[in-house]
PDB file of N, CA, C and O in Angstrom:
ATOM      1  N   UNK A   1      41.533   4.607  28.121  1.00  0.00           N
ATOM      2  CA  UNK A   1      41.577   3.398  28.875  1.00  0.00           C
ATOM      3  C   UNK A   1      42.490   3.610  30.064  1.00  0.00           C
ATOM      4  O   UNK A   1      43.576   4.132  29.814  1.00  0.00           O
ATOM      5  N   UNK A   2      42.251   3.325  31.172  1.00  0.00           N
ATOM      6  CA  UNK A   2      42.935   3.197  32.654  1.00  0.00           C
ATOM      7  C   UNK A   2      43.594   2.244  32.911  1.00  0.00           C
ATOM      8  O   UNK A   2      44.786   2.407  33.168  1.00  0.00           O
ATOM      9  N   UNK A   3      42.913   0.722  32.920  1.00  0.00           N
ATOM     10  CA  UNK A   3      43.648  -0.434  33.090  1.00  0.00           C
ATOM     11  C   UNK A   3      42.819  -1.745  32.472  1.00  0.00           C
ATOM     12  O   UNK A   3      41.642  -1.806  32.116  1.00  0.00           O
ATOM     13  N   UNK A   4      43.697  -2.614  32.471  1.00  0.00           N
ATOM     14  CA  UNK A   4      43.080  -3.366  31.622  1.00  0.00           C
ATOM     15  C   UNK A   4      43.977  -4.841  32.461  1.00  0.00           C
ATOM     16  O   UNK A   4      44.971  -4.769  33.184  1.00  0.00           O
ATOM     17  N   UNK A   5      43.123  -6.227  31.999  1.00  0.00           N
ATOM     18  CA  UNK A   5      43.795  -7.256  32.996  1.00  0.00           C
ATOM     19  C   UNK A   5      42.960  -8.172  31.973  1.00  0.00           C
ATOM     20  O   UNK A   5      41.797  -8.452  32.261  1.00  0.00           O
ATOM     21  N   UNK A   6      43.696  -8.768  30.459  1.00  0.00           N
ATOM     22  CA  UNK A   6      43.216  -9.536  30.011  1.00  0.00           C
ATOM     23  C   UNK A   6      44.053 -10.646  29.690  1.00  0.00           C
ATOM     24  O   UNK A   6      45.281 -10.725  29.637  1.00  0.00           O
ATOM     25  N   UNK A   7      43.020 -11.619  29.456  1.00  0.00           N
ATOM     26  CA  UNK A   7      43.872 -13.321  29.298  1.00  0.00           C
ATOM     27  C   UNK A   7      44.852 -13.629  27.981  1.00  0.00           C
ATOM     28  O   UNK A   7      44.622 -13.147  26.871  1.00  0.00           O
ATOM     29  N   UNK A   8      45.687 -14.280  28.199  1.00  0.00           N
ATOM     30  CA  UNK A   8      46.618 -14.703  27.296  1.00  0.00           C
ATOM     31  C   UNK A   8      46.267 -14.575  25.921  1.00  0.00           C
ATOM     32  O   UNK A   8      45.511 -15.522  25.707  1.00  0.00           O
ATOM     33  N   UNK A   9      46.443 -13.748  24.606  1.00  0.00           N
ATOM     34  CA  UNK A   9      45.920 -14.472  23.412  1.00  0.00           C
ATOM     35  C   UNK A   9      44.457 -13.226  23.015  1.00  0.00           C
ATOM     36  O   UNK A   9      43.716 -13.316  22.036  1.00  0.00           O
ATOM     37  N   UNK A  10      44.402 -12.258  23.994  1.00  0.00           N
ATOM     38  CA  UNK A  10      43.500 -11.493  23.595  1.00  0.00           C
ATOM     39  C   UNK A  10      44.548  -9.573  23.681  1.00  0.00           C
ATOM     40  O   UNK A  10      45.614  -9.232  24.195  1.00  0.00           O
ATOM     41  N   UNK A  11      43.631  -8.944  22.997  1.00  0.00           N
ATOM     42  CA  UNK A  11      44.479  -7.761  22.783  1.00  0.00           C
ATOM     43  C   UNK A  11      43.679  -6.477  22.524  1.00  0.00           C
ATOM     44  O   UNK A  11      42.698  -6.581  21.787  1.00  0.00           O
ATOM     45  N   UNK A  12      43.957  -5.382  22.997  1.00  0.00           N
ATOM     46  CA  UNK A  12      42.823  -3.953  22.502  1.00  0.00           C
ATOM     47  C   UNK A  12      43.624  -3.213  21.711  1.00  0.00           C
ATOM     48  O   UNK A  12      44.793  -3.395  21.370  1.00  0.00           O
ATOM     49  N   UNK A  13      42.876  -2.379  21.465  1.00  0.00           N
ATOM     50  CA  UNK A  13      43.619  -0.939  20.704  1.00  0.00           C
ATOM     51  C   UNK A  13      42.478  -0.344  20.276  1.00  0.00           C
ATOM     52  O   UNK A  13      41.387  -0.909  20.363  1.00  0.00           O
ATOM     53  N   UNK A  14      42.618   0.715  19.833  1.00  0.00           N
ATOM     54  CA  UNK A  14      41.620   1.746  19.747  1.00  0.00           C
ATOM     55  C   UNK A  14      41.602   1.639  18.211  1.00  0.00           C
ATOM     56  O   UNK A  14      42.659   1.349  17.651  1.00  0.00           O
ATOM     57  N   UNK A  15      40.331   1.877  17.380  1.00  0.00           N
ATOM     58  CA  UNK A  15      39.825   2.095  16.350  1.00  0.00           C
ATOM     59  C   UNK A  15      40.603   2.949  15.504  1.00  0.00           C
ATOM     60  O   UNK A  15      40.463   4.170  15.574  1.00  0.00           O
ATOM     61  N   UNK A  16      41.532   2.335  14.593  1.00  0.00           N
ATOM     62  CA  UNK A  16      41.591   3.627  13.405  1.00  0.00           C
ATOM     63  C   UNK A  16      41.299   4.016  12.887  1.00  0.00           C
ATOM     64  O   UNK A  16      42.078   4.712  12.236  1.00  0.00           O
ATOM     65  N   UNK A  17      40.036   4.045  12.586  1.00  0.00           N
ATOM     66  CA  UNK A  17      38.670   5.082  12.387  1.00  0.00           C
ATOM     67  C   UNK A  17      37.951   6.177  12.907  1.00  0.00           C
ATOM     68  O   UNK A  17      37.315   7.121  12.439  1.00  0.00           O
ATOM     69  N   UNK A  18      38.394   5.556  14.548  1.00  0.00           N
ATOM     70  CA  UNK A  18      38.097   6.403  15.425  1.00  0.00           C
ATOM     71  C   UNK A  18      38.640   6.288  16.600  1.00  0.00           C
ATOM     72  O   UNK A  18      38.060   5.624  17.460  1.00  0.00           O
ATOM     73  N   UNK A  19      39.684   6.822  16.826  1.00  0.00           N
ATOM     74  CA  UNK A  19      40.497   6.804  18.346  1.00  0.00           C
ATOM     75  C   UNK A  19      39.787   6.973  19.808  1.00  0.00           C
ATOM     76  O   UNK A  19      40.437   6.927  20.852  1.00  0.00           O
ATOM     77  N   UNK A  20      38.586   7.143  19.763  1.00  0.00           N
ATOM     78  CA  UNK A  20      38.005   7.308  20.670  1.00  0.00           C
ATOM     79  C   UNK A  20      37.301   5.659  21.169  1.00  0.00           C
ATOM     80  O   UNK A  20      37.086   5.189  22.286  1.00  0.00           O
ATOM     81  N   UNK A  21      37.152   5.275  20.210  1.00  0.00           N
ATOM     82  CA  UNK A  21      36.272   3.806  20.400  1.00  0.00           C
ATOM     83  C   UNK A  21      37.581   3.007  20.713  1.00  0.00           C
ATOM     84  O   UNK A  21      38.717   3.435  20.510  1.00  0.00           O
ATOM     85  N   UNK A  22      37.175   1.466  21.373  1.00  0.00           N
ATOM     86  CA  UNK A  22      38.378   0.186  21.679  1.00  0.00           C
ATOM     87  C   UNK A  22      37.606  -0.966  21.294  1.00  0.00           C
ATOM     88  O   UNK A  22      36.459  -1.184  21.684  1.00  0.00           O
ATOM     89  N   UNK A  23      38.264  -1.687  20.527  1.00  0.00           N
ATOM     90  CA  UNK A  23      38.236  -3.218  20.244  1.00  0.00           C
ATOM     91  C   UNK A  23      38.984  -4.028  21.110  1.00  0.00           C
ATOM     92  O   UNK A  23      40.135  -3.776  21.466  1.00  0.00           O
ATOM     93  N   UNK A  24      38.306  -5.026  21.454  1.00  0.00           N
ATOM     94  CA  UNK A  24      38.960  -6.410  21.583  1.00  0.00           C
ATOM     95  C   UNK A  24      39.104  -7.525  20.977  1.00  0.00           C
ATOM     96  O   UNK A  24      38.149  -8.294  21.093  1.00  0.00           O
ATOM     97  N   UNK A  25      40.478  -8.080  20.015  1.00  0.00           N
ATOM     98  CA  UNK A  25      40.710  -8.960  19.211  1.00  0.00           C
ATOM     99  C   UNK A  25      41.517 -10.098  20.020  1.00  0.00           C
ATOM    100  O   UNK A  25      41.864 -10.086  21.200  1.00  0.00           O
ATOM    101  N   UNK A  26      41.707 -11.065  19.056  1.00  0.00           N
ATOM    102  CA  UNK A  26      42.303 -12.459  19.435  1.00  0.00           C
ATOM    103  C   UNK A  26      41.333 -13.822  19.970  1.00  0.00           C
ATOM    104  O   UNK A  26      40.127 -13.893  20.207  1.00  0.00           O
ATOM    105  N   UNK A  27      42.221 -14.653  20.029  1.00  0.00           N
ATOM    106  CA  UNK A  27      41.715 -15.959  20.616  1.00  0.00           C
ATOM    107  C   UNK A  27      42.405 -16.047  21.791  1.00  0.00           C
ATOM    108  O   UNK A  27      43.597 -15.777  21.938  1.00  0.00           O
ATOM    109  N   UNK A  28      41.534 -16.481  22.744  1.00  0.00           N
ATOM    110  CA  UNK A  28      42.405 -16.584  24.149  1.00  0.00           C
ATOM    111  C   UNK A  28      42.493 -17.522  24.262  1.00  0.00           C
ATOM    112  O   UNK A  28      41.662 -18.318  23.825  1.00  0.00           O
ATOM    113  N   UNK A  29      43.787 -17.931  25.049  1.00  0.00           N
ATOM    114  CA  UNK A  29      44.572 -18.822  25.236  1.00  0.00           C
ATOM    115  C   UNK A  29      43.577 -20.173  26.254  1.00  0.00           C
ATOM    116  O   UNK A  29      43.488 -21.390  26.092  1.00  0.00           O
ATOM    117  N   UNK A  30      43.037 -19.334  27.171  1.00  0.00           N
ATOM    118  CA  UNK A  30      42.422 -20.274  28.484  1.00  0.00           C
ATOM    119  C   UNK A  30      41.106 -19.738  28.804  1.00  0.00           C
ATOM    120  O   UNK A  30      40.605 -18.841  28.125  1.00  0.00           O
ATOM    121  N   UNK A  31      40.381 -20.385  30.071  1.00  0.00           N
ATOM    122  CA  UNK A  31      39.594 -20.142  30.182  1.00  0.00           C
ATOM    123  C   UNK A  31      39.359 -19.005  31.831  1.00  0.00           C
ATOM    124  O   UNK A  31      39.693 -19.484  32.915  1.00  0.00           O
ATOM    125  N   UNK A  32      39.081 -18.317  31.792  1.00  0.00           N
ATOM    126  CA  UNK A  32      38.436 -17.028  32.723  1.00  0.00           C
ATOM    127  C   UNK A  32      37.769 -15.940  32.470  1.00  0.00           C
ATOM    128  O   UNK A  32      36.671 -15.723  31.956  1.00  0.00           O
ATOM    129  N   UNK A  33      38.753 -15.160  32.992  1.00  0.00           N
ATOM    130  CA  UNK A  33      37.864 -13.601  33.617  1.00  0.00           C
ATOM    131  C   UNK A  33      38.720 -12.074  33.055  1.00  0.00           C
ATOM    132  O   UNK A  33      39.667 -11.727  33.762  1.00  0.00           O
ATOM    133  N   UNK A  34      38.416 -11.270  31.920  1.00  0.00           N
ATOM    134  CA  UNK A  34      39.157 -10.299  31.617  1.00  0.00           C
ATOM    135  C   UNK A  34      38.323  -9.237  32.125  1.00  0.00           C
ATOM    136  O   UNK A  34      37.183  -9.342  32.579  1.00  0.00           O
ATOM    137  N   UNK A  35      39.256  -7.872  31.953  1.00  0.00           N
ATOM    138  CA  UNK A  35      38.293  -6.921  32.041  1.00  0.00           C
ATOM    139  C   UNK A  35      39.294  -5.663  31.344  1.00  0.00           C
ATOM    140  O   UNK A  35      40.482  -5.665  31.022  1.00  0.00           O
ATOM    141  N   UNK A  36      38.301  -4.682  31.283  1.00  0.00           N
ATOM    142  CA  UNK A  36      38.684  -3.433  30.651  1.00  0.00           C
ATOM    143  C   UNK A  36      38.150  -1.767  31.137  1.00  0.00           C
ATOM    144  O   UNK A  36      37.220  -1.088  30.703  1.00  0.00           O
ATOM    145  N   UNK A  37      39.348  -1.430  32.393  1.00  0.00           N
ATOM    146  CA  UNK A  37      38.557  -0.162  32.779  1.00  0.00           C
ATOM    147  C   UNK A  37      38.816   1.046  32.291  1.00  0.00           C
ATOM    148  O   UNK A  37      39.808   1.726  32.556  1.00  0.00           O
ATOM    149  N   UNK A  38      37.794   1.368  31.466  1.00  0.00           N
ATOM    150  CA  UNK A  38      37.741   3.016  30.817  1.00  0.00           C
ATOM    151  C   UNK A  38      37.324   3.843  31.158  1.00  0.00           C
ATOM    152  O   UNK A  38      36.321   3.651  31.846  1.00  0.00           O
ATOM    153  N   UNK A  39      37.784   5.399  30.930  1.00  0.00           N
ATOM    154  CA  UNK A  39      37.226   6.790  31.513  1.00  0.00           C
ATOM    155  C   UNK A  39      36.935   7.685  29.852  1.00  0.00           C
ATOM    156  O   UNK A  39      37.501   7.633  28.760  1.00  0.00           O
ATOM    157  N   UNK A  40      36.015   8.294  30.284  1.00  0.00           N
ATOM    158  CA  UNK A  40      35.688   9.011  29.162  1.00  0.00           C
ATOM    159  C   UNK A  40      35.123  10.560  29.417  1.00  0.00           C
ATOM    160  O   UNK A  40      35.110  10.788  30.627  1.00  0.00           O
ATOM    161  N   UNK A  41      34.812  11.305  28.893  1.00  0.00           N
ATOM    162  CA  UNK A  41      34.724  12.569  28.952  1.00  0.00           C
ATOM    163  C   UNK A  41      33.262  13.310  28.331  1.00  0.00           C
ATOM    164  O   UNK A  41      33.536  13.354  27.131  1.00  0.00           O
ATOM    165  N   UNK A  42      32.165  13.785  28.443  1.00  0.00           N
ATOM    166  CA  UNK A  42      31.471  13.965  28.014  1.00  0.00           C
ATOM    167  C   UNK A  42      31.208  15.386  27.518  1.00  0.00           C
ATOM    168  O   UNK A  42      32.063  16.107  28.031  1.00  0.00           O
ATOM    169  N   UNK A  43      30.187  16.268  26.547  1.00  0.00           N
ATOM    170  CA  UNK A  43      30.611  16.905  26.074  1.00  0.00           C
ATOM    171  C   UNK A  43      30.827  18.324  26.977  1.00  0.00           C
ATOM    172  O   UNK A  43      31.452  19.292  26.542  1.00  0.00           O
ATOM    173  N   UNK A  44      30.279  18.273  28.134  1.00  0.00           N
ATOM    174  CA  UNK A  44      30.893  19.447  29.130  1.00  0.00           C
ATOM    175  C   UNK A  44      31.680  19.277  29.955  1.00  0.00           C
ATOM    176  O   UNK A  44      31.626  20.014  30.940  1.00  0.00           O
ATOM    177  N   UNK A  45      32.814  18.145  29.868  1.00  0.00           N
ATOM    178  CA  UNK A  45      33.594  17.864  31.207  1.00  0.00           C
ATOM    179  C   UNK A  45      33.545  16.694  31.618  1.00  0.00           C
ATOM    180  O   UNK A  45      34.528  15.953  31.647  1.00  0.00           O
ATOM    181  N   UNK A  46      32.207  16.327  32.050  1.00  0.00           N
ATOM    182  CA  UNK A  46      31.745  15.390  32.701  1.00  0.00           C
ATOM    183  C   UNK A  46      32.966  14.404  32.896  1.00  0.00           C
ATOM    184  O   UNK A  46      33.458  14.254  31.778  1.00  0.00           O
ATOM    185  N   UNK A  47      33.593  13.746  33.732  1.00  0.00           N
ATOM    186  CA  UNK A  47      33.912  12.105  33.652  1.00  0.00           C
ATOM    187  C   UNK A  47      32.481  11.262  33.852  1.00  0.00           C
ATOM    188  O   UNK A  47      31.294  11.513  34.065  1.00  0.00           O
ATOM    189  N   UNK A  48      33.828   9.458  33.534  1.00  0.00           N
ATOM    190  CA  UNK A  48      32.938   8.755  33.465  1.00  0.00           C
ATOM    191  C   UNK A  48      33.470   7.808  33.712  1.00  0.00           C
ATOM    192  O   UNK A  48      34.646   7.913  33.364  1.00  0.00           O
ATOM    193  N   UNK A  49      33.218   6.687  34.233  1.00  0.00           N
ATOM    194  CA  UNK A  49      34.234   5.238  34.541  1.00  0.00           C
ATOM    195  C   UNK A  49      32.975   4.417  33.846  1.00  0.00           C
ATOM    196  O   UNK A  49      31.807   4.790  33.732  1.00  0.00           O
ATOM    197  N   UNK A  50      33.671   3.020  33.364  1.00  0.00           N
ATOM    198  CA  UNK A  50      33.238   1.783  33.508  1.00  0.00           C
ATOM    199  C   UNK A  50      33.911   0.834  33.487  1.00  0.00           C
ATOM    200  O   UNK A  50      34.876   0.938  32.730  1.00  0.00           O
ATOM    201  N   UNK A  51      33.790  -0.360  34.166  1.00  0.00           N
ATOM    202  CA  UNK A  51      34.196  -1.338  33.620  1.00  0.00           C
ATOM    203  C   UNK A  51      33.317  -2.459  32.716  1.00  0.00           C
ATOM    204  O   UNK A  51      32.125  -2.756  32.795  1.00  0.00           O
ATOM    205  N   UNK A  52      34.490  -3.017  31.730  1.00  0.00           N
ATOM    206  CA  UNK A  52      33.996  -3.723  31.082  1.00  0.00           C
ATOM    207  C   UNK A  52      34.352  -5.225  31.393  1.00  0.00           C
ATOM    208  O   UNK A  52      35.575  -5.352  31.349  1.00  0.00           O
ATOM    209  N   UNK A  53      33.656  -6.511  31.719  1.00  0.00           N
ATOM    210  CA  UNK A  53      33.803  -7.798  31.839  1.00  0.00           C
ATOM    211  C   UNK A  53      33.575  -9.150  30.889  1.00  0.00           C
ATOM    212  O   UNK A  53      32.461  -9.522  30.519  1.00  0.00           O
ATOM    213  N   UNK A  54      34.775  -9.789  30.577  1.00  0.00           N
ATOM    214  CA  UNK A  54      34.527 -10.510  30.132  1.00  0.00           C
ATOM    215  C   UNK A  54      34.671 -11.865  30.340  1.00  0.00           C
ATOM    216  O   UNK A  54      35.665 -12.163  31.004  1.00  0.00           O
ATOM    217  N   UNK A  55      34.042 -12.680  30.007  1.00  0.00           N
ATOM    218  CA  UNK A  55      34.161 -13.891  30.830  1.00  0.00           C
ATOM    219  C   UNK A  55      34.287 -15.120  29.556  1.00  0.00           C
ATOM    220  O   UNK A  55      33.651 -15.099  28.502  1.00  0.00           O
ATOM    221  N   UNK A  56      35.217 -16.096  29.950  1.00  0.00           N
ATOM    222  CA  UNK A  56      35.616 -16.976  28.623  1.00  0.00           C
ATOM    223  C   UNK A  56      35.181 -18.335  29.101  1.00  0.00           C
ATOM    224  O   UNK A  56      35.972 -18.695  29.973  1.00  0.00           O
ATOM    225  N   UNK A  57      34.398 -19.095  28.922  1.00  0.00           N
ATOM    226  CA  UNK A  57      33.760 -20.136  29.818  1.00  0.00           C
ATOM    227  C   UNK A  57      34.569 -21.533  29.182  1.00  0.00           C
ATOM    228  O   UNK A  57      34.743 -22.532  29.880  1.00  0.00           O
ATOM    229  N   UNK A  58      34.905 -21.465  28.143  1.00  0.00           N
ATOM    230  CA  UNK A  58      35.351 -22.558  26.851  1.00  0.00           C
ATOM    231  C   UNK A  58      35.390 -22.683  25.750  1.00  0.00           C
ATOM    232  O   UNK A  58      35.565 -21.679  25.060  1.00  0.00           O
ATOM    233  N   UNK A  59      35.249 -23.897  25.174  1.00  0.00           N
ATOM    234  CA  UNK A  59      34.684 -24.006  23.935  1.00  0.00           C
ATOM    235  C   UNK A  59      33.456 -24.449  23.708  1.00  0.00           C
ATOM    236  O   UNK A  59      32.847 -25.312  24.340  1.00  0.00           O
ATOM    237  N   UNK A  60      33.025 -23.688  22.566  1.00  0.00           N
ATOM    238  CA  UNK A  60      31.509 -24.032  21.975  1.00  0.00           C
ATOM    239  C   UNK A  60      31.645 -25.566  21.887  1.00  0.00           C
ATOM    240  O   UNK A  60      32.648 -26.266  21.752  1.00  0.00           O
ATOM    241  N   UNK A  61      29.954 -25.974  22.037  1.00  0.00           N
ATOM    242  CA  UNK A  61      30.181 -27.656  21.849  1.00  0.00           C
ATOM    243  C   UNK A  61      29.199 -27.299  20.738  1.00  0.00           C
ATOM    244  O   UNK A  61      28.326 -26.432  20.711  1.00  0.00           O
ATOM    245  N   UNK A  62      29.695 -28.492  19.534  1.00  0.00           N
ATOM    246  CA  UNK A  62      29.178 -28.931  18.778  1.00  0.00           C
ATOM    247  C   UNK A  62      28.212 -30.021  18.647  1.00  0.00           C
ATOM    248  O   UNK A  62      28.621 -31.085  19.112  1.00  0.00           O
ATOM    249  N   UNK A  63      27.052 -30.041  18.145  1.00  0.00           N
ATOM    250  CA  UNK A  63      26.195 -31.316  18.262  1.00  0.00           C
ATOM    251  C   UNK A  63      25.941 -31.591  17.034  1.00  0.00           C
ATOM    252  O   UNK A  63      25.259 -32.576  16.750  1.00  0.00           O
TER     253      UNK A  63
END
């Protein structure tokens, strides 16, 4: 992972199963815009970027 810019109440870490993989846990606090930029390596070298976006709109409504 490179950088990361997430909302109050949310949190990563990598898999202790597998250090290579990342979760995102928690309840966030408010409502916006997170994200998560990772680099990775493929099996000859290769890099790789992405970002990941997440977007928190509210709460579910119930009917």
């Amino acid at each position: 992972m490179i950088q990361e810019n997430l909302l109050s109440g949310l949190t990563y870490d990598s898999l202790p199963t597998n250090p290579t993989q990342v979760q995102v846990n928690g309840t966030p606090a408010s409502t916006g815009l997170s994200y998560i930029y990772l680099r990775t390596v493929d099996e000859d070298g290769d890099p790789a970027w992405r970002t990941y976006t997440i977007l928190i709109v509210g709460e579910p409504t119930y009917f």
